[in-house]
Kinemage of the C-alpha trace (Angstrom):
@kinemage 1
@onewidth
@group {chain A} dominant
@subgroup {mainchain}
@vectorlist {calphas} color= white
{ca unk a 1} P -11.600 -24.671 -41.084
{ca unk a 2} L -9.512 -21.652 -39.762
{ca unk a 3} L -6.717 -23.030 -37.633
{ca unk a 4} L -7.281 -21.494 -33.678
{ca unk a 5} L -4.709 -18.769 -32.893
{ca unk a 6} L -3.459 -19.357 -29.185
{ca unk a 7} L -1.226 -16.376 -27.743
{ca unk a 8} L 1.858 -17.065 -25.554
{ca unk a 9} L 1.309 -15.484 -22.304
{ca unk a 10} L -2.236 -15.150 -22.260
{ca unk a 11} L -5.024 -16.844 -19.981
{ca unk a 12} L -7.210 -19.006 -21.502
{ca unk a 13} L -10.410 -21.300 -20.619
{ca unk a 14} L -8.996 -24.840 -21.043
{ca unk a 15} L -11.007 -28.051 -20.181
{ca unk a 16} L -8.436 -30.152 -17.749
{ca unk a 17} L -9.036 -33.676 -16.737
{ca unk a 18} L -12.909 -32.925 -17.017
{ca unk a 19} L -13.140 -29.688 -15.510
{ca unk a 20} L -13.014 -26.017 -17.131
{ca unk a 21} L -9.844 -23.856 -15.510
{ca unk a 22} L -8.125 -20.615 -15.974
{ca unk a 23} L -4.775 -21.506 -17.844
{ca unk a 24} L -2.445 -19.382 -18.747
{ca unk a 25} L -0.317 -20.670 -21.954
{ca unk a 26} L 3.310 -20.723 -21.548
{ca unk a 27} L 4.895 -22.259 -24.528
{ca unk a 28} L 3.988 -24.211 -27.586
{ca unk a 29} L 5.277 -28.363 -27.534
{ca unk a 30} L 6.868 -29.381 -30.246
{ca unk a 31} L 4.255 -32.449 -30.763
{ca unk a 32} L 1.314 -29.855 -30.595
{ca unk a 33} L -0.572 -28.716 -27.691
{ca unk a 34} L 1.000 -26.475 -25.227
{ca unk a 35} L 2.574 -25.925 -21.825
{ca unk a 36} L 0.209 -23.700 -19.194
{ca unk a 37} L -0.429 -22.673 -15.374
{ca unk a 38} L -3.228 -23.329 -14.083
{ca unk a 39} L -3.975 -19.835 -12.318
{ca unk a 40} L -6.240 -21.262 -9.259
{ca unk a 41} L -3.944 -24.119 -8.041
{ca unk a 42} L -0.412 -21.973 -9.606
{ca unk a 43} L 0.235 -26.142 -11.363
{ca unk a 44} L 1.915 -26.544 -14.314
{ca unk a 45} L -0.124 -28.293 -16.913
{ca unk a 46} L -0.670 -29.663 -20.228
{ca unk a 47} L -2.813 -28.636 -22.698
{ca unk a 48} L -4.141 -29.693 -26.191
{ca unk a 49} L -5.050 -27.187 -28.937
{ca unk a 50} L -8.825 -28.349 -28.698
{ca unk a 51} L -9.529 -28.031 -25.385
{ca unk a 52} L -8.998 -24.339 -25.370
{ca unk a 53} L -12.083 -21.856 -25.482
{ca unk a 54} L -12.927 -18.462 -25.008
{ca unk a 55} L -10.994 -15.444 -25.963
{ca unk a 56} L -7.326 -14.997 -24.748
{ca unk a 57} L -6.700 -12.050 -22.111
{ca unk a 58} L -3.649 -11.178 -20.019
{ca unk a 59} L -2.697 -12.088 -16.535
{ca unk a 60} L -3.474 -9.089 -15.377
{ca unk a 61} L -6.727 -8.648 -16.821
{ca unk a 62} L -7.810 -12.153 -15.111
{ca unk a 63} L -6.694 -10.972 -11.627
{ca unk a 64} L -8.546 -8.123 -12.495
{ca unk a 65} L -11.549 -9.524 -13.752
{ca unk a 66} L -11.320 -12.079 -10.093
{ca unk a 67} L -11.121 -9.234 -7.698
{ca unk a 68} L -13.178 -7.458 -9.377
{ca unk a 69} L -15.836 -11.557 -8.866
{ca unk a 70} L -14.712 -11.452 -5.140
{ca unk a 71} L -15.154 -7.981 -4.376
{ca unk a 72} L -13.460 -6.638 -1.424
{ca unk a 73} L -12.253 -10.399 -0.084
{ca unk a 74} L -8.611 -10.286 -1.254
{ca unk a 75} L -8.451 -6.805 0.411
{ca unk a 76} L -9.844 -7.900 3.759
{ca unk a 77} L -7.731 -10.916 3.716
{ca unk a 78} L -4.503 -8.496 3.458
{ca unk a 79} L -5.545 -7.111 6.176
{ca unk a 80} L -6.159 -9.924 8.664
{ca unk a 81} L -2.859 -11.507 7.384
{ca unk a 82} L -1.612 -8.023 8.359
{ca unk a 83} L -3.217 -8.042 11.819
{ca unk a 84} L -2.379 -11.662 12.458
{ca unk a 85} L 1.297 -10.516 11.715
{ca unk a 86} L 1.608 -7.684 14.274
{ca unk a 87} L 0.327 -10.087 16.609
{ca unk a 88} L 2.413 -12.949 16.042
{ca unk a 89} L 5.501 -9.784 16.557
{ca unk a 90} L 3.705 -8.615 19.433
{ca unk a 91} L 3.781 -12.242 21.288
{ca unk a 92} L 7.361 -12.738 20.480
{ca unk a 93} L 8.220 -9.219 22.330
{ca unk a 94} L 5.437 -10.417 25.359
{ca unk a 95} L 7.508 -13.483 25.384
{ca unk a 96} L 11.114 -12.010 25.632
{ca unk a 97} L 9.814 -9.360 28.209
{ca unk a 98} L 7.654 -11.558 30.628
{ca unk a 99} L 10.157 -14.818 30.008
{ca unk a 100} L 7.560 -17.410 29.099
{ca unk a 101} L 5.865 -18.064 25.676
{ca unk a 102} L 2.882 -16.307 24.552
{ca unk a 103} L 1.247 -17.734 22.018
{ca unk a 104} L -1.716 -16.212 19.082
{ca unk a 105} L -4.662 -17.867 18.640
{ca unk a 106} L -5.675 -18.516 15.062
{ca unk a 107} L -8.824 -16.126 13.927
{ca unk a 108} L -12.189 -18.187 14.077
{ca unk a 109} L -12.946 -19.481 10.390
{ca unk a 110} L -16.071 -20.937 10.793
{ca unk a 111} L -19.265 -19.534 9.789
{ca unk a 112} L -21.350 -16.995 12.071
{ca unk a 113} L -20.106 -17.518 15.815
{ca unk a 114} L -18.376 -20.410 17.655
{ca unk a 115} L -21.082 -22.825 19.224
{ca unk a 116} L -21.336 -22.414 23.315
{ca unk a 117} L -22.595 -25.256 25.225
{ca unk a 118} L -22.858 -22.900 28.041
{ca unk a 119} L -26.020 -20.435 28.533
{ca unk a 120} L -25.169 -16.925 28.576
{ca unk a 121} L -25.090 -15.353 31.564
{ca unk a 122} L -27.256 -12.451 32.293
{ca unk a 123} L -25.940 -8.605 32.700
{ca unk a 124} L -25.590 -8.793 36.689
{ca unk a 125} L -23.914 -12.458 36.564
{ca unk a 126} L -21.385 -11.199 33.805
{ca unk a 127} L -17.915 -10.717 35.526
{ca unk a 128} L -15.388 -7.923 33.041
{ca unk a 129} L -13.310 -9.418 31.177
{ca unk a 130} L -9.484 -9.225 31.774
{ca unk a 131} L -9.162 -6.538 29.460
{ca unk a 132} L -12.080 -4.579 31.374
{ca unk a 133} L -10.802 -5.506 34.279
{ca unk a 134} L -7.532 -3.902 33.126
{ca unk a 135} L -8.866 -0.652 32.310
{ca unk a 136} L -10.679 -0.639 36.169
{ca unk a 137} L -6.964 -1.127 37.602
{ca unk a 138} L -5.061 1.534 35.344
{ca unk a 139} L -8.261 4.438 36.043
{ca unk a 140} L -7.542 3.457 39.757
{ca unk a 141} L -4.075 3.816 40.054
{ca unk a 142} L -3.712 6.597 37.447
{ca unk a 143} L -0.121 5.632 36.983
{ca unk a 144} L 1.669 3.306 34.203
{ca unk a 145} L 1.742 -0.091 35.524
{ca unk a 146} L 3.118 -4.184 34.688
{ca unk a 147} L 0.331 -6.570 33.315
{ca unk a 148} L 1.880 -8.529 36.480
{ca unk a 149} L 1.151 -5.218 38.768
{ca unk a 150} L -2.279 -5.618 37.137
{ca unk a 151} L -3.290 -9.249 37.786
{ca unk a 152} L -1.506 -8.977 41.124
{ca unk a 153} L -4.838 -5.972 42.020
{ca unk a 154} L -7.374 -7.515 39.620
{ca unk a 155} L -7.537 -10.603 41.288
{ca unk a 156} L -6.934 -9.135 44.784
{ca unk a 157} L -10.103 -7.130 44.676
{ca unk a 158} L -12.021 -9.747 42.606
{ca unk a 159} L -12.613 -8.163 39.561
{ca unk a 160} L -11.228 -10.925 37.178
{ca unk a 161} L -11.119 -14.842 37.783
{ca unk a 162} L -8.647 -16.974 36.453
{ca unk a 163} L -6.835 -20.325 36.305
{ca unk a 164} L -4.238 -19.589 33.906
{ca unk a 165} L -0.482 -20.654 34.718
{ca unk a 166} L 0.734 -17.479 33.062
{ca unk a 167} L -2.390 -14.199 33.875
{ca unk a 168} L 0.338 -11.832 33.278
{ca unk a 169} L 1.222 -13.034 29.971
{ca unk a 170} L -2.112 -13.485 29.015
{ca unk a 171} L -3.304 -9.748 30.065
{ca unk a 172} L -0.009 -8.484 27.940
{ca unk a 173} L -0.920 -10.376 24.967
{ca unk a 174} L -4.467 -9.125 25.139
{ca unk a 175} L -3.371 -5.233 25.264
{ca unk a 176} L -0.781 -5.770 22.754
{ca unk a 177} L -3.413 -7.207 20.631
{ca unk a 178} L -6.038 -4.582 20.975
{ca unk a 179} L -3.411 -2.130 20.402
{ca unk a 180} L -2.493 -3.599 16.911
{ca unk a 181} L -6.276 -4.225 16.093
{ca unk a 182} L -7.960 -0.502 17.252
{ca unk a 183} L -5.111 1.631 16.433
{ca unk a 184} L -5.877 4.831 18.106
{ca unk a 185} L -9.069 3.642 19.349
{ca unk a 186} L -7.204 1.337 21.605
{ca unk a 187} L -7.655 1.949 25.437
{ca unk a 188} L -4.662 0.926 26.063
{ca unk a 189} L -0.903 2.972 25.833
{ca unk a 190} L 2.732 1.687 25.813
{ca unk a 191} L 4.570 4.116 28.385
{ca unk a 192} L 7.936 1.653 28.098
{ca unk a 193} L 9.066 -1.099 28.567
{ca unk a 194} L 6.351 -3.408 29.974
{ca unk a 195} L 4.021 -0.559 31.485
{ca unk a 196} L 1.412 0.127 29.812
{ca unk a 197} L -1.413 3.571 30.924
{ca unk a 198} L -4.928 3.981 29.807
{ca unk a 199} L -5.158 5.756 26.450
{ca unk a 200} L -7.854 8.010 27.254
């Protein structure tokens, strides 16, 4: 019988403790078998000679061959790790400016939509949201303005409820945020420091 030829370096299919993985094979052991990586979990393992099938191909051609499994995931992924990162920055500077933390909240990983115990309330019972509310204040005043000089008018004329310990922070974070999500679609603009003017 023809003796298997196993290539340094390349990524094999290798049965481990029961279960078929992606290994790539690192060095040969003196005692036979071999040294690998086990490409899901990035583990060092050890393999023997006859629990290695398939035909050997290069790391690159096996993250290849899994984006190519997963389709656009590890692309969409950069980008919420991107957006989570601007907003992460963005509290820190909402923090330093307004002088209390401001905190991200993680995305939503569940599947479909968060349960609401709550019925949803019809168009006319709908109050806008603090964001909405925003955009009300800056058309009215048609001047830059402080999330502070926001709240102080949103909640004087009604338009937004709230029982938040920091409104101003929260309203700062939110723009920020929308900012670093739309882009240029945003409806919100950073004049300076803390003032912030409708976009459009």
């Amino acid at each position: 019988m023809k003796k298997r030829k196993v290539e340094i370096g390349k990524v094999y299919s290798v049965k481990v403790a029961g279960t078929w993985l992606p290994v790539r094979i690192d060095a040969a052991l003196a005692r036979g078998g071999y040294d690998g990586m086990d490409m899901h979990r990035g583990k060092p393992v050890k393999v023997a000679t006859g629990a290695i099938r398939g035909e050997g191909r290069s790391p690159k051609q096996w993250h290849v061959e899994q984006t190519a499994k997963k389709g656009d995931a590890p692309a969409a992924a950069s980008t919420d790790q991107k957006a989570q990162g601007a907003l992460k920055e963005a509290a820190k500077v909402a923090g330093r400016v307004l002088g209390v933390p401001v905190g991200v909240l993680p995305p939503h990983k569940g599947k479909g939509r968060p349960a609401k115990s709550e019925p949803k309330a019809t168009k006319s019972e709908r109050k806008p949201s603090g964001l909405d509310a925003a955009v009300t204040v800056l058309a009215e005043a048609k001047r830059p303005m402080t999330t502070g000089e926001m709240v102080a008018r949103m909640l004087e004329v009604g338009l937004w409820k709230t029982k938040g310990k920091t409104p101003a922070a929260t309203i700062y974070a939110a723009i920020i945020r929308e900012i670093a999500v739309k882009g240029k679609d945003a409806r919100f603009r950073k004049t300076e420091r803390g003032k912030f003017e409708l976009a459009k």
